[in-house]
VMD Tcl script that draws the C-alpha trace (Angstrom):
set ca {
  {-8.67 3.28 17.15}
  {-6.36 4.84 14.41}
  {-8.11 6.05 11.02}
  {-6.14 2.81 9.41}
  {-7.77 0.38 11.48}
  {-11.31 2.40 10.80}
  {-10.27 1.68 7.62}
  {-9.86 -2.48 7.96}
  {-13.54 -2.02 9.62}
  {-14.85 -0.68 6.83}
  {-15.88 2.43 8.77}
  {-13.66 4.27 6.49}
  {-14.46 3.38 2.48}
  {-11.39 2.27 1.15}
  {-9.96 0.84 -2.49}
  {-8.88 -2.37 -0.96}
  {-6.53 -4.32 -3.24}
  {-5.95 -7.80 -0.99}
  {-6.56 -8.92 2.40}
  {-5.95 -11.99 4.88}
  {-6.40 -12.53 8.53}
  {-3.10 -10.31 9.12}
  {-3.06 -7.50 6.74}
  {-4.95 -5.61 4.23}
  {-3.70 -3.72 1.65}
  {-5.54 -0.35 -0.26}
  {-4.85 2.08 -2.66}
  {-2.97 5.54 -0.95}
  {-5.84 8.62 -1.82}
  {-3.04 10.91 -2.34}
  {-0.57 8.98 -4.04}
  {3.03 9.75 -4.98}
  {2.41 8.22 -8.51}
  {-0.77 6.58 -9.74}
  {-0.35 2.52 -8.15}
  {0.66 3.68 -4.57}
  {-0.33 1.40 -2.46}
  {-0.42 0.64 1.67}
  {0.48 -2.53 3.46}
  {-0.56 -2.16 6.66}
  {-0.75 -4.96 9.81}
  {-4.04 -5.73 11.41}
  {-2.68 -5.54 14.79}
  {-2.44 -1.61 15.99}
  {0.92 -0.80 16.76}
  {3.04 2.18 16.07}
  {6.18 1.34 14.84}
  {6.93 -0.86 12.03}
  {9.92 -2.16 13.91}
  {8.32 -2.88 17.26}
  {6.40 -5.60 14.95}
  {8.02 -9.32 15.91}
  {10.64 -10.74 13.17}
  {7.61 -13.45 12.30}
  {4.77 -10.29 11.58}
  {7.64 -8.62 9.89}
  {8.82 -11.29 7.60}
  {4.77 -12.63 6.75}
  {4.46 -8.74 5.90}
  {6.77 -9.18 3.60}
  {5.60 -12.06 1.74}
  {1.82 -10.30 1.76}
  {2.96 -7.42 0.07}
  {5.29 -9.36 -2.91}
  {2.40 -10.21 -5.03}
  {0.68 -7.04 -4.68}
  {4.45 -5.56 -5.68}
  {4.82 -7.78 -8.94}
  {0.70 -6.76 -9.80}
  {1.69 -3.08 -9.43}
  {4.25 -3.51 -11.83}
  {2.59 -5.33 -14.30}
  {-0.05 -2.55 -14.16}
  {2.01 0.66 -14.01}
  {4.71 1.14 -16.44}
  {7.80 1.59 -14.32}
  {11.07 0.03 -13.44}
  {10.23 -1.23 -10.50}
  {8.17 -1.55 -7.22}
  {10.07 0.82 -4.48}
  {8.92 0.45 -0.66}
  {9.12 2.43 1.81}
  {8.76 2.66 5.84}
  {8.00 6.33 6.77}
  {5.48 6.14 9.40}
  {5.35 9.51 10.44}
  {1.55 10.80 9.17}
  {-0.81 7.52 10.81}
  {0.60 6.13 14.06}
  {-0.16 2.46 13.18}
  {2.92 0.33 11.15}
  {2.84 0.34 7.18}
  {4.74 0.39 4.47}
  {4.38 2.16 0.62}
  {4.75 -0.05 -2.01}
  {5.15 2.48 -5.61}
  {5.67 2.16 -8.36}
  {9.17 4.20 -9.50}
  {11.51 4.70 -12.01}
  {14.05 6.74 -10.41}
  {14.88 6.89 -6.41}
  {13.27 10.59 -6.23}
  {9.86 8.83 -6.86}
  {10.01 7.89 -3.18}
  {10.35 11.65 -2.00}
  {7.57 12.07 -0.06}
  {8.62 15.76 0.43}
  {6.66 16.46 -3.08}
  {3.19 17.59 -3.55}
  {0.90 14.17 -3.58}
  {-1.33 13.50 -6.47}
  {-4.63 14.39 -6.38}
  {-7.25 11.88 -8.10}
  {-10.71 11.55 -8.60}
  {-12.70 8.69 -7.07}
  {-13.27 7.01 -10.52}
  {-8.90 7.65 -11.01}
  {-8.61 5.44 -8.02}
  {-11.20 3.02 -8.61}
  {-9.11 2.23 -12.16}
  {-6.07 1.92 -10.19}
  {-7.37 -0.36 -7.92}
  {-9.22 -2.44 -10.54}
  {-5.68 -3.08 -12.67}
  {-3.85 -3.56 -9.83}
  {-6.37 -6.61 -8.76}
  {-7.05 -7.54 -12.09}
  {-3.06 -8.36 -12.44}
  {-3.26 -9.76 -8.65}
  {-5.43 -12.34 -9.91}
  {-2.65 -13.34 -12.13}
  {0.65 -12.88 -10.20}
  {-0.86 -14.69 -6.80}
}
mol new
graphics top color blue
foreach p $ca { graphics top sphere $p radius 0.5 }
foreach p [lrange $ca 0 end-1] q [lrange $ca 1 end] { graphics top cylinder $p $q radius 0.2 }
display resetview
């Protein structure tokens, strides 16, 4: 079982932002900016692209609310994603906030946030969810 599905089990606490039969989405605990967020599939499998086209493309449309709330609740210029895969070995992608293409270096030191930090990121991000859906 990989930490991220621990995490959909609730064995691992988590600051979930949305979830459906297929996916669940939570806040990143070291973030790359404040409103980093992880889409990740319920089904365990390595490699994003060794999902099927259909996973792939309802992945898609899961995270693109969740992408519009972030931006409402993070000033930025947009949502960036991104498909690294390298540090769980179960498919996700980053959705983060950016304003500038170096944003999405995940080569720089992470962010490090209190528990009460993260629980007011998750809380706007929802709160504009609510909205955006």
């Amino acid at each position: 079982m990989t930490l991220f599905s621990k995490i959909i089990a609730g064995q691992i606490p988590s600051y979930k932002i949305a979830e459906n039969d297929r996916f669940f989405a939570f806040l990143d605990i070291f973030p790359l900016r404040d409103g980093h967020v992880l889409v990740i599939p319920k089904t365990e499998t390595d490699k994003f692209f060794d999902l099927s086209p259909d996973y792939l493309s309802e992945m898609l449309v899961f995270a693109q609310p969740i992408a519009r709330a972030i931006e409402k609740a993070f000033p930025c210029n947009r949502c960036g994603i991104s498909v690294i895969g390298l540090e769980v070995p179960h498919a996700h992608l980053h959705l983060v906030p950016i304003d500038s293409a170096d944003d999405l270096n995940f080569t720089r030191p992470k962010l490090k946030r209190s528990p009460e930090e993260l629980e007011a990121a998750r809380s706007r991000i929802v709160a504009e969810l609510s909205g955006v859906r």
